[in-house]
C-alpha positions in Angstrom: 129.1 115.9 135.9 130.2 112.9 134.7 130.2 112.1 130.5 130.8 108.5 129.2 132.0 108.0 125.6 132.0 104.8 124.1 134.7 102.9 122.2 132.4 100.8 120.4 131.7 101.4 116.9 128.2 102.3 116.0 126.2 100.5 113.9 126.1 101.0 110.4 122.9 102.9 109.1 123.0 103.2 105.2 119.1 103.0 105.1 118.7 104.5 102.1 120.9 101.5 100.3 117.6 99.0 101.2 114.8 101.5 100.2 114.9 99.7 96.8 115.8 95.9 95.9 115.7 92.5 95.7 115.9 90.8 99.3 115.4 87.0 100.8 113.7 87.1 104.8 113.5 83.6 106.7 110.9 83.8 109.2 110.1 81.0 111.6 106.4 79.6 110.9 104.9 77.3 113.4 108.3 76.1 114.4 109.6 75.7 110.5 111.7 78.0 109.1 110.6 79.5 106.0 112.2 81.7 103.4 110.1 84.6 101.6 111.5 86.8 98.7 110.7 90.4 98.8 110.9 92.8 95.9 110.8 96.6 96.8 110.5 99.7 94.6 110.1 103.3 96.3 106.2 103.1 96.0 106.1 98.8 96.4 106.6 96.2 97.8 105.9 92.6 96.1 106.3 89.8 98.1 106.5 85.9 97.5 106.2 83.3 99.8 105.1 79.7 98.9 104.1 80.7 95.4 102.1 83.4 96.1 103.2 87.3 95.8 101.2 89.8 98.1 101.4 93.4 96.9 102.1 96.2 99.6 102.5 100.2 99.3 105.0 101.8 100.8 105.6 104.5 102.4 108.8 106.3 103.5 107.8 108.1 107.2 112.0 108.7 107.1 114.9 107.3 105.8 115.0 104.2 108.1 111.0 103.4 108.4 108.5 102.7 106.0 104.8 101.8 106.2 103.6 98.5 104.3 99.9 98.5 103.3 98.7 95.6 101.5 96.7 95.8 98.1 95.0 92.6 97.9 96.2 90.2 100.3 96.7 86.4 98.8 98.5 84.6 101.9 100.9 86.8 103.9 100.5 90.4 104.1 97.6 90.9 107.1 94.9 93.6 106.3 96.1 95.9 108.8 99.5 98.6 108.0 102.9 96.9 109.0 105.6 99.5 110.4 109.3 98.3 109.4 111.8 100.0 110.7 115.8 99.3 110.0 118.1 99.0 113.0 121.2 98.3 111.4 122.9 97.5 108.2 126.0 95.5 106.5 127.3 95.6 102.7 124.6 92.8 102.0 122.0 93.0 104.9 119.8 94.7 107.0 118.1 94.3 110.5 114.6 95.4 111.3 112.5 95.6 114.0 108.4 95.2 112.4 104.6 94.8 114.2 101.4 95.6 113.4 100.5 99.8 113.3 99.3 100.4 116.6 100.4 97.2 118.6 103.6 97.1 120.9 104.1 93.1 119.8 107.2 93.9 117.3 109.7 91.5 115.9 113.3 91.6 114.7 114.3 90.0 111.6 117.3 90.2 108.8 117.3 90.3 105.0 119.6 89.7 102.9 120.0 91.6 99.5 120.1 89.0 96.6 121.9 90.0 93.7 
């Protein structure tokens, strides 16, 4: 039996460090790039894009994915729940893979905590 170990550091996973904050997301629409600010308690999320702010619930399945359900959608936030999970994180960043609840189409993205 054969056992490979790798010398490559592992990616950092504070998760917990982004359940709560103020963060910035560029997202590409219709071939512009487009910058939305989200704010994110345990319990919500509140985000603003283009003047509008969507509210979302969240909820914590474990310490790196949450489920966003939207309250009353005004522009970005789609009807249906929104699974985020965090792949990775820095000192002022993390890395997420999201998609619709139920669909395999995901997407990865970054924010970036603002201070």
């Amino acid at each position: 039996m054969t056992t490979f170990l790798s010398c490559l550091p592992q990616p950092e996973t504070d998760c917990k460090a982004y359940h709560t904050g103020r963060f910035r997301f560029e997202l590409d629409v219709d071939g512009v790039k487009k910058s939305t600010v989200l704010d994110r308690t345990e319990n919500f999320q509140y985000e603003t894009f283009e003047g509008k702010t969507d509210t979302a619930s969240v909820r914590w399945v474990n310490d790196c994915e949450f489920i966003l359900q939207e309250q009353q959608p005004k522009s970005v936030l789609p009807k249906r729940p929104i699974r985020m999970k965090i792949l990775t994180t820095s000192k002022n960043s993390y890395t997420f893979e999201y998609g619709i609840v139920g669909e395999k189409d995901t997407r990865i993205g970054t924010a970036y905590r603002i201070p």
